[in-house]
N, CA, C and O atoms as a GROMACS GRO file, in nm:
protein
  460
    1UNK      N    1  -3.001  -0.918   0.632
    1UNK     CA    2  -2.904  -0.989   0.549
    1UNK      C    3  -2.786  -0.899   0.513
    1UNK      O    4  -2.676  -0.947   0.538
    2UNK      N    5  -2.790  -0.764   0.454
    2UNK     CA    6  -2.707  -0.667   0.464
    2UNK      C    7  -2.652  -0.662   0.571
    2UNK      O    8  -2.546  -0.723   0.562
    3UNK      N    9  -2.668  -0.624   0.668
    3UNK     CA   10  -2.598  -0.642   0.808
    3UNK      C   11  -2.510  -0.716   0.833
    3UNK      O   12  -2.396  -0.674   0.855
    4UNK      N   13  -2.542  -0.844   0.835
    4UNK     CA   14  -2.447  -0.971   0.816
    4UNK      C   15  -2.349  -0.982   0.745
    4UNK      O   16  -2.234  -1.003   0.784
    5UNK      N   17  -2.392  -0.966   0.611
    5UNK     CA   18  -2.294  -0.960   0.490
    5UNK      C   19  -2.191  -0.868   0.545
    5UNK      O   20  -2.082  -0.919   0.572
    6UNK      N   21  -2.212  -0.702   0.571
    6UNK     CA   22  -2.133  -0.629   0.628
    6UNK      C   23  -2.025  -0.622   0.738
    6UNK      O   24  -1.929  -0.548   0.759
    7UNK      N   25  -2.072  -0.714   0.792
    7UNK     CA   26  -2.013  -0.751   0.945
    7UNK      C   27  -1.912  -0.884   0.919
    7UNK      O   28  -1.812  -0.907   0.987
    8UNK      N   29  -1.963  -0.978   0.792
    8UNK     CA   30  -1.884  -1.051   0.816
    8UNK      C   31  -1.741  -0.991   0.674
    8UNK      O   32  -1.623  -1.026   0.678
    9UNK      N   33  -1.797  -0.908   0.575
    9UNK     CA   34  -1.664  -0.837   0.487
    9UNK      C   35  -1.578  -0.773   0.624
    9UNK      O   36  -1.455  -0.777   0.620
   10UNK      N   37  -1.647  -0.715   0.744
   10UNK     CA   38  -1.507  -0.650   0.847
   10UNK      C   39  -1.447  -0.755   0.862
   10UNK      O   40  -1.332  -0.765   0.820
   11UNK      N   41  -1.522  -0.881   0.940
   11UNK     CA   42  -1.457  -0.953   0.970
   11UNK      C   43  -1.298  -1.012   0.904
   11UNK      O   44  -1.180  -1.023   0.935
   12UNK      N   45  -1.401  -1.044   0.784
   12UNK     CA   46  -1.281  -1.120   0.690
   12UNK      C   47  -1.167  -0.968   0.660
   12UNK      O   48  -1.045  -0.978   0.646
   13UNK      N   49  -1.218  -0.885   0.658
   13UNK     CA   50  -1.073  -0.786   0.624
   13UNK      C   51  -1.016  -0.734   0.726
   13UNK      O   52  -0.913  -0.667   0.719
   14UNK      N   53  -1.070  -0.758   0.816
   14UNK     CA   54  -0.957  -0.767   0.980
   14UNK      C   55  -0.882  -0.907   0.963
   14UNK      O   56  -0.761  -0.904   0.986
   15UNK      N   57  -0.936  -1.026   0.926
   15UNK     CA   58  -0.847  -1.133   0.925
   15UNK      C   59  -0.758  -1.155   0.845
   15UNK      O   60  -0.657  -1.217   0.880
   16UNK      N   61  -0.782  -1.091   0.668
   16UNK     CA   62  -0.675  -1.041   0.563
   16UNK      C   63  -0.564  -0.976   0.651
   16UNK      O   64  -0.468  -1.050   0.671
   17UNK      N   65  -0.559  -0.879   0.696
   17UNK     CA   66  -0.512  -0.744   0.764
   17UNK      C   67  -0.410  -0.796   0.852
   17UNK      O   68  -0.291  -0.764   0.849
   18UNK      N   69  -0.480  -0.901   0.952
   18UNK     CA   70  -0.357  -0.986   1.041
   18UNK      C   71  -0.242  -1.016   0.959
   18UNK      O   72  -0.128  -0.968   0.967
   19UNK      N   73  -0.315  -1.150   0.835
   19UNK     CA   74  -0.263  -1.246   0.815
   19UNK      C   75  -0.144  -1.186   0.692
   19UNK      O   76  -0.049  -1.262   0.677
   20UNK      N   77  -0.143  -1.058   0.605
   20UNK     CA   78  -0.066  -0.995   0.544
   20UNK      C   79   0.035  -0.947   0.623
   20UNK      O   80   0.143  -0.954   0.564
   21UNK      N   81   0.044  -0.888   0.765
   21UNK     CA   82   0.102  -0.846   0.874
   21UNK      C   83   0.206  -0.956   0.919
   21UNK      O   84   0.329  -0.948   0.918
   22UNK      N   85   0.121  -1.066   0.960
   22UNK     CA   86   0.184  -1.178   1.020
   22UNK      C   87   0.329  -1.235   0.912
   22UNK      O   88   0.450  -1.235   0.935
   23UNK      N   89   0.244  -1.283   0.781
   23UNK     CA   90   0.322  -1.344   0.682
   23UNK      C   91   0.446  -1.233   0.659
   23UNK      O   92   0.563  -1.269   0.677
   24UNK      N   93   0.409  -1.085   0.615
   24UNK     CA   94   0.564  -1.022   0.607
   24UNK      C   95   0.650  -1.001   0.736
   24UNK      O   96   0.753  -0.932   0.733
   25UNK      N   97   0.605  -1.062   0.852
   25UNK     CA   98   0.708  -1.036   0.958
   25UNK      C   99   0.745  -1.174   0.954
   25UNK      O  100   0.865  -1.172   0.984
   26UNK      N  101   0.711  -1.291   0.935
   26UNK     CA  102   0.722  -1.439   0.911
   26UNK      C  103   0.839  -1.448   0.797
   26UNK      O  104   0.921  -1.540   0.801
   27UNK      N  105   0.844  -1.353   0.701
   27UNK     CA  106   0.900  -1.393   0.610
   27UNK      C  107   1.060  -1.281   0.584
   27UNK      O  108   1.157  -1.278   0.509
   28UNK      N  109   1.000  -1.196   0.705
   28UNK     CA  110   1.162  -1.070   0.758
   28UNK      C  111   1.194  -1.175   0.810
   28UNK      O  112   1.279  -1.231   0.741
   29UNK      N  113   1.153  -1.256   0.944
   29UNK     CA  114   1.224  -1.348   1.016
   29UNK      C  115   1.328  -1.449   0.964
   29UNK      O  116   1.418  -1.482   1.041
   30UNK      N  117   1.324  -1.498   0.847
   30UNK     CA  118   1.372  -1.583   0.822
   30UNK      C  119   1.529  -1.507   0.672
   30UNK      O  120   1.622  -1.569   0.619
   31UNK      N  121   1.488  -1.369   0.659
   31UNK     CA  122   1.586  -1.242   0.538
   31UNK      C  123   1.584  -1.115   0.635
   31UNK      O  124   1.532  -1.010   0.596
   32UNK      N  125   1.622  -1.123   0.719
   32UNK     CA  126   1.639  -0.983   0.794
   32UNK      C  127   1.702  -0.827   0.715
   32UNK      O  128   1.699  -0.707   0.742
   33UNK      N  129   1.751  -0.902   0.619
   33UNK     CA  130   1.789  -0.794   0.509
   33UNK      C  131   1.728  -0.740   0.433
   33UNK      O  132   1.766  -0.648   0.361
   34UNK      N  133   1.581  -0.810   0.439
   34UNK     CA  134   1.517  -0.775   0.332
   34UNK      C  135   1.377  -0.660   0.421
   34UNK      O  136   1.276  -0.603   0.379
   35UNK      N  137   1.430  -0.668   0.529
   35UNK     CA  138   1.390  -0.556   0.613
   35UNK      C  139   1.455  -0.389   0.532
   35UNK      O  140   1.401  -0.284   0.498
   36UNK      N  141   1.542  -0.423   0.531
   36UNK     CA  142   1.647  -0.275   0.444
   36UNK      C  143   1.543  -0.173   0.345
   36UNK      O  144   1.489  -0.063   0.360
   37UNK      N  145   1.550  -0.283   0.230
   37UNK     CA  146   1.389  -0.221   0.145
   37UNK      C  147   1.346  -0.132   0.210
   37UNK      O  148   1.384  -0.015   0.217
   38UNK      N  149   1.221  -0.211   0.286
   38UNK     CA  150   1.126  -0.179   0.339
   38UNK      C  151   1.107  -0.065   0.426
   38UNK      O  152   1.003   0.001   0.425
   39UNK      N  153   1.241  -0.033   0.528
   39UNK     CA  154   1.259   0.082   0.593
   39UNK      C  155   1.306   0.190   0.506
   39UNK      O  156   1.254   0.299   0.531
   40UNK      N  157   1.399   0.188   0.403
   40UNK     CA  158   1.373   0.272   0.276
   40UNK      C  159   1.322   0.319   0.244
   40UNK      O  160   1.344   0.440   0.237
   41UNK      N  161   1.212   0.262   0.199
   41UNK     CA  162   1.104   0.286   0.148
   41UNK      C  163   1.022   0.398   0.264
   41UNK      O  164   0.981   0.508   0.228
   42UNK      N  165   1.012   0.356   0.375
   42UNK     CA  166   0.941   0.406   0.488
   42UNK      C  167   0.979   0.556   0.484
   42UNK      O  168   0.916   0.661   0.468
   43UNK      N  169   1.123   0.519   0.507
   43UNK     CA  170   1.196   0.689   0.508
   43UNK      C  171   1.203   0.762   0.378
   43UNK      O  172   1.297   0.842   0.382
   44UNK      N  173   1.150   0.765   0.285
   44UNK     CA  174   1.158   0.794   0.162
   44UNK      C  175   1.018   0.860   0.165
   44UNK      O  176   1.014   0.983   0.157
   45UNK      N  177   0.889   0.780   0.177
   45UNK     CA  178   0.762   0.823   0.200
   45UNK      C  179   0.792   0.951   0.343
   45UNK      O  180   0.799   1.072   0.318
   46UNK      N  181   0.803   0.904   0.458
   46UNK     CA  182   0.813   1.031   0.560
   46UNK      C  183   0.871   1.150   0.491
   46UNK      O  184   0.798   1.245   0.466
   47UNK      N  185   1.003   1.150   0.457
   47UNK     CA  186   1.090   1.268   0.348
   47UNK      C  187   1.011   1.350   0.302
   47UNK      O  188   0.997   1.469   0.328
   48UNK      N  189   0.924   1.244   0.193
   48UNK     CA  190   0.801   1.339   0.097
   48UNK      C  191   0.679   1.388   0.191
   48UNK      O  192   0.616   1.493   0.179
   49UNK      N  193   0.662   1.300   0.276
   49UNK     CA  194   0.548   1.370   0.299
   49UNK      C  195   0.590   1.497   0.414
   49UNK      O  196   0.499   1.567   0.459
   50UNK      N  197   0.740   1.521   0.457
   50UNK     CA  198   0.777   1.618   0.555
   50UNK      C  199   0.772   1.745   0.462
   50UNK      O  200   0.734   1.855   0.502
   51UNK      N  201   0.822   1.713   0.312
   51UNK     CA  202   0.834   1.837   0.209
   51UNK      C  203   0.701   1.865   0.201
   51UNK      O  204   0.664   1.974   0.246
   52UNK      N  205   0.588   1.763   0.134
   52UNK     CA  206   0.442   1.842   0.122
   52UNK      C  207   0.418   1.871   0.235
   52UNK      O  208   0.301   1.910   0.224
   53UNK      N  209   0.452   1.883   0.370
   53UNK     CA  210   0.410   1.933   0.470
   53UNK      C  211   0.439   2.058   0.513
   53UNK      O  212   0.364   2.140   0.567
   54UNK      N  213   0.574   2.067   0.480
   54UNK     CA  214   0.664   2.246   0.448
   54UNK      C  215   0.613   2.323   0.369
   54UNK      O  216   0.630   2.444   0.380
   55UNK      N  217   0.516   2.250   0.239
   55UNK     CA  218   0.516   2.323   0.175
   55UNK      C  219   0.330   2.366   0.159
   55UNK      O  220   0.278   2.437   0.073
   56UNK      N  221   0.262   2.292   0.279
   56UNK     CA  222   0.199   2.352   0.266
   56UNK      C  223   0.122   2.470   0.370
   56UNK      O  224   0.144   2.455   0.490
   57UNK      N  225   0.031   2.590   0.329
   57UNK     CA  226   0.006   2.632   0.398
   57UNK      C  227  -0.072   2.635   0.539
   57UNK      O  228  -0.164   2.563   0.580
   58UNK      N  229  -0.002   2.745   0.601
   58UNK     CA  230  -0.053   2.742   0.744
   58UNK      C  231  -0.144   2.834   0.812
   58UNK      O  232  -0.166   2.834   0.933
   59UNK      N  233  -0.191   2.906   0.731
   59UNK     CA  234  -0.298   3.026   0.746
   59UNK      C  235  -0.384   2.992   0.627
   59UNK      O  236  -0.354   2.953   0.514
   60UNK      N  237  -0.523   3.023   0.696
   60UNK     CA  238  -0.644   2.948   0.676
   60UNK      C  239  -0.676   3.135   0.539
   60UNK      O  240  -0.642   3.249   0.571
   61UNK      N  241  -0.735   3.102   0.424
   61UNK     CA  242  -0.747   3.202   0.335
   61UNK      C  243  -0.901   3.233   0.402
   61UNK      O  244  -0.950   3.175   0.499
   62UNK      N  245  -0.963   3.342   0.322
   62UNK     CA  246  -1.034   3.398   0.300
   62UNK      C  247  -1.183   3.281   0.258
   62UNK      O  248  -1.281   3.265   0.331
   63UNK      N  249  -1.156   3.210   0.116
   63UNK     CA  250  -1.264   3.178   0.100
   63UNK      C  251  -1.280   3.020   0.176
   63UNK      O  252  -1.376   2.944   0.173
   64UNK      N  253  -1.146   3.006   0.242
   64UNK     CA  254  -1.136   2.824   0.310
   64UNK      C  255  -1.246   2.884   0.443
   64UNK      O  256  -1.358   2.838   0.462
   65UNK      N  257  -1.184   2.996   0.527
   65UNK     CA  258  -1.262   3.049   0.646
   65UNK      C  259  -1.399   3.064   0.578
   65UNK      O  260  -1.464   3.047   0.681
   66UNK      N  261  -1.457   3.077   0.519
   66UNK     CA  262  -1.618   3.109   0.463
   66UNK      C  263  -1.692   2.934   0.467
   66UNK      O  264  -1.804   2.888   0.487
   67UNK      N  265  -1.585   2.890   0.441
   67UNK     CA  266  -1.606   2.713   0.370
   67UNK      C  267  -1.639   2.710   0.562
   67UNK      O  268  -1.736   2.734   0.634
   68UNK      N  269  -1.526   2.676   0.576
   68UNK     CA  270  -1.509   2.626   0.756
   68UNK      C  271  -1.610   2.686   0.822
   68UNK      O  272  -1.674   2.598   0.881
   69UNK      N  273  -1.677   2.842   0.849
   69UNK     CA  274  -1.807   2.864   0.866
   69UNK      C  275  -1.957   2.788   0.859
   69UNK      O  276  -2.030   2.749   0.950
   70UNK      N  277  -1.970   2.783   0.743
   70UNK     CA  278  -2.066   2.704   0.646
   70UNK      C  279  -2.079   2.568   0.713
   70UNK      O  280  -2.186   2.516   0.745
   71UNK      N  281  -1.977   2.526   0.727
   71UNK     CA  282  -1.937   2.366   0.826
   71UNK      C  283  -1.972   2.376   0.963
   71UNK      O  284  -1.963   2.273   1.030
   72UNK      N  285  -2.018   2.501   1.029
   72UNK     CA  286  -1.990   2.545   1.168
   72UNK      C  287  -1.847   2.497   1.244
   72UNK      O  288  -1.847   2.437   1.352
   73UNK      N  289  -1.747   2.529   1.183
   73UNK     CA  290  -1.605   2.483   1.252
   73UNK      C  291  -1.537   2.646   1.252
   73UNK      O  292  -1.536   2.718   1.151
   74UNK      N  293  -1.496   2.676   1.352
   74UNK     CA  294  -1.461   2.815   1.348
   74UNK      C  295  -1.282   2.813   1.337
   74UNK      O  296  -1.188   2.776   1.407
   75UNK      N  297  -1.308   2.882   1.197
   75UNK     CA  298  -1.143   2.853   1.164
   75UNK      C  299  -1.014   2.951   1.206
   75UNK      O  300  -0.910   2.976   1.145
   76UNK      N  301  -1.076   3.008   1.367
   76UNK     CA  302  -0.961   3.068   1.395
   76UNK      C  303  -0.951   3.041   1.518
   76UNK      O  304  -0.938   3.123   1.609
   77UNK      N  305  -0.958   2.867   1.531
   77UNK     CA  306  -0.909   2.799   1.670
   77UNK      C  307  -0.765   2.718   1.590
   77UNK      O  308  -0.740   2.711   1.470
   78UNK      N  309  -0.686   2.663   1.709
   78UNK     CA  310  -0.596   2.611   1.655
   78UNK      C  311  -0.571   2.444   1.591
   78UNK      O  312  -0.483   2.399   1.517
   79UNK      N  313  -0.669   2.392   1.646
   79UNK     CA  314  -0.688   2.318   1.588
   79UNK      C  315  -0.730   2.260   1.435
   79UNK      O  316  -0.704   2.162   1.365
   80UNK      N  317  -0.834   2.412   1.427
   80UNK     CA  318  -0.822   2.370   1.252
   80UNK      C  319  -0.773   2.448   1.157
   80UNK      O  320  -0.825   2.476   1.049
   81UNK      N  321  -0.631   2.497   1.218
   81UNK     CA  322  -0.511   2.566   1.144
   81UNK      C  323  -0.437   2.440   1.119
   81UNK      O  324  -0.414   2.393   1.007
   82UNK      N  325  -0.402   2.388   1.234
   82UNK     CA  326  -0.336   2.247   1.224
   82UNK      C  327  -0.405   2.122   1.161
   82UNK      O  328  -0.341   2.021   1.128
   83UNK      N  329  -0.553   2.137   1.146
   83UNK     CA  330  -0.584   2.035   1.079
   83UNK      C  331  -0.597   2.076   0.924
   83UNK      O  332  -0.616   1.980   0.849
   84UNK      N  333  -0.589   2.205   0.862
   84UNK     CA  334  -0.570   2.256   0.747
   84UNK      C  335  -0.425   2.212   0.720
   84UNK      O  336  -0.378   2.173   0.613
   85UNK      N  337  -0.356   2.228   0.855
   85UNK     CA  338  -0.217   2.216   0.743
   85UNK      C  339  -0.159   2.060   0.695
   85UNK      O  340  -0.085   2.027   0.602
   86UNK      N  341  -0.212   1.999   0.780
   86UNK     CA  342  -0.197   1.821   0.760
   86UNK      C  343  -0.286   1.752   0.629
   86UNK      O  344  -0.251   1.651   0.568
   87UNK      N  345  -0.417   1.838   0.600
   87UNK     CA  346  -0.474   1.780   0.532
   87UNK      C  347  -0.405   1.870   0.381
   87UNK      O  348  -0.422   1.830   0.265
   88UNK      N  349  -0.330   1.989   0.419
   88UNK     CA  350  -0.257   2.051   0.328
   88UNK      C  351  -0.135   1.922   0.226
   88UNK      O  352  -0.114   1.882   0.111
   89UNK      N  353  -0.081   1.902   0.388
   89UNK     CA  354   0.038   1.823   0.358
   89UNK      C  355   0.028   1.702   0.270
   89UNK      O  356   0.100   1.684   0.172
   90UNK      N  357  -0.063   1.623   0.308
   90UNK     CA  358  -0.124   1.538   0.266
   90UNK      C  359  -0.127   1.541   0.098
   90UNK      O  360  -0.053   1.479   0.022
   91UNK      N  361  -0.252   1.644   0.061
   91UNK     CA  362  -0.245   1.658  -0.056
   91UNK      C  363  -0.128   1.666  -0.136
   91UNK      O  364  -0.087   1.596  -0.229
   92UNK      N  365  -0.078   1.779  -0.071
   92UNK     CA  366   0.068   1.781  -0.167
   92UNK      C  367   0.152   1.660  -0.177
   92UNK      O  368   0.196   1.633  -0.289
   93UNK      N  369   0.178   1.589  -0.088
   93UNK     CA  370   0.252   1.465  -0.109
   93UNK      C  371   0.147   1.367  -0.171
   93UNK      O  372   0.221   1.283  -0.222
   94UNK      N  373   0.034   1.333  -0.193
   94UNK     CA  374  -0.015   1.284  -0.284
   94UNK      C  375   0.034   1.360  -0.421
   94UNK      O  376   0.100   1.286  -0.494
   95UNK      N  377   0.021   1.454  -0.455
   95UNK     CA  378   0.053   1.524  -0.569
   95UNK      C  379   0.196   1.462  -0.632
   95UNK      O  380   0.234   1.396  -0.729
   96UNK      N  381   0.248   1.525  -0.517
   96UNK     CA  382   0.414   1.444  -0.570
   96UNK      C  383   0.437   1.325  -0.566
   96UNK      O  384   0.552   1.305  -0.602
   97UNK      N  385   0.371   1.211  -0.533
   97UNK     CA  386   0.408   1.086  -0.560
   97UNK      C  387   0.302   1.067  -0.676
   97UNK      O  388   0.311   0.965  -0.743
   98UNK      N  389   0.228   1.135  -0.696
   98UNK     CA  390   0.165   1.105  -0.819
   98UNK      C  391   0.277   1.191  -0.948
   98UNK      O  392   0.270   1.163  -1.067
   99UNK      N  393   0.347   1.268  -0.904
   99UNK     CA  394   0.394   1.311  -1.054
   99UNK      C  395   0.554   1.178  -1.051
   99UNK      O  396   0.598   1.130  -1.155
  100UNK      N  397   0.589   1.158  -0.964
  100UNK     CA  398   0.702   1.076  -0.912
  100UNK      C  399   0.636   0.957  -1.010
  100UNK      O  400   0.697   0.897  -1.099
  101UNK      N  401   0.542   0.945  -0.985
  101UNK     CA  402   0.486   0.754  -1.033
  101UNK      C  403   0.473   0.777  -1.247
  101UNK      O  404   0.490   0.706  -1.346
  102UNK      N  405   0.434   0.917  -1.216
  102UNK     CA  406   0.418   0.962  -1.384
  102UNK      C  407   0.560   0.980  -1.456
  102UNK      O  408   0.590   0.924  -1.561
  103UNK      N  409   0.628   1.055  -1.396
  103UNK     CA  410   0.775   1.039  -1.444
  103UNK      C  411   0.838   0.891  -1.453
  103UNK      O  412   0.915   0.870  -1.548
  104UNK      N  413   0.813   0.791  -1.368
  104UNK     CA  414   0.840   0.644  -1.360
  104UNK      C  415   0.821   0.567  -1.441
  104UNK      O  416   0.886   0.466  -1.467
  105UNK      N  417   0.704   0.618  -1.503
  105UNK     CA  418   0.653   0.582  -1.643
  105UNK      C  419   0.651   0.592  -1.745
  105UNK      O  420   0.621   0.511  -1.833
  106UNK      N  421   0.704   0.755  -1.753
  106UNK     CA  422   0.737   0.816  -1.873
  106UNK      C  423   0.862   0.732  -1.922
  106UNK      O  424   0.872   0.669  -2.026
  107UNK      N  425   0.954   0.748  -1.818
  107UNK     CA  426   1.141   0.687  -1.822
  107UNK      C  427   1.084   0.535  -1.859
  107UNK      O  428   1.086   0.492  -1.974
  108UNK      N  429   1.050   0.484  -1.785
  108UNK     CA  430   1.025   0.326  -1.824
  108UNK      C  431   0.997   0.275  -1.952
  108UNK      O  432   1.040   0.181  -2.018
  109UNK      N  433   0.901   0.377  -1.973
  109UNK     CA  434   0.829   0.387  -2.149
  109UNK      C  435   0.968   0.393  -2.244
  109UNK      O  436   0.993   0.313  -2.334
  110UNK      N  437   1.037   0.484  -2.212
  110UNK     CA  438   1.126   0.581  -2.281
  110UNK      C  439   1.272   0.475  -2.303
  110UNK      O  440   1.334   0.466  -2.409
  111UNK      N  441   1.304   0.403  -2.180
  111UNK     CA  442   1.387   0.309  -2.208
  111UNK      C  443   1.340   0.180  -2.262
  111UNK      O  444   1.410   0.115  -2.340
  112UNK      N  445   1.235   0.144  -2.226
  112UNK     CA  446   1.192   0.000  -2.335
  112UNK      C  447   1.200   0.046  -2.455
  112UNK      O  448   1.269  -0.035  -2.517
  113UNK      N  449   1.170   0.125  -2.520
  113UNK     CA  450   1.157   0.186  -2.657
  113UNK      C  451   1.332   0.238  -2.700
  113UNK      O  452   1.364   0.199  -2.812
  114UNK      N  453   1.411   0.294  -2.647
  114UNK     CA  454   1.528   0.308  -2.669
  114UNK      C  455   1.618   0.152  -2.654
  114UNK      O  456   1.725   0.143  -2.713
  115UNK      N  457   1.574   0.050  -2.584
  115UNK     CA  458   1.635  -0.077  -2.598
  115UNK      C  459   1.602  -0.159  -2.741
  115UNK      O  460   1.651  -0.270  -2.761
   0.00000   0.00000   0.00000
């Protein structure tokens, strides 16, 4: 019965997944401008996540190589220099759109209350 249940939540959230897809290209089709946003937005996210990506590191430390051991992944192939630094990047641009969303809030707060 679990099984089922499981198989049919993919189902239905592969068919969500279309049908959210479908409807915002259904609904660019008819406001092509309102495409603008949206690529904005796109390039705004890449931006940040190119900075947390600059900014994060690319040499594997001391106690990360002990970690990566422990894992049996040997952290002086290149692959998981490069996968340190993506999952680096990552974080950091989570970080900053989380202080981005906190500042958003602060100001928001700050002008309802000054109106």
């Amino acid at each position: 019965m679990i099984d089922f249940s499981l198989n049919a939540a993919y189902v239905l959230l592969g068919i969500a997944l279309v049908a959210a897809i479908v409807m915002n290209f259904a609904n660019a089709a008819k406001d092509p401008r309102s495409l603008i946003k949206g690529g904005i937005g796109i390039v705004v996210l890449l931006v940040v996540f190119f900075i947390g990506y600059s900014m994060a590191p690319s040499e594997i430390g001391e106690l990360t190589a002990k970690s990566f051991q422990s894992a049996k992944i040997d952290p002086t192939t290149e692959s998981a220099s490069n996968t340190y630094k993506w999952v680096g990047g990552a974080m950091t641009t989570t970080f900053l759109l989380i202080v981005i969303a906190g500042v958003g809030l602060v100001y928001s707060t700050v002008s309802r209350i000054v109106k």
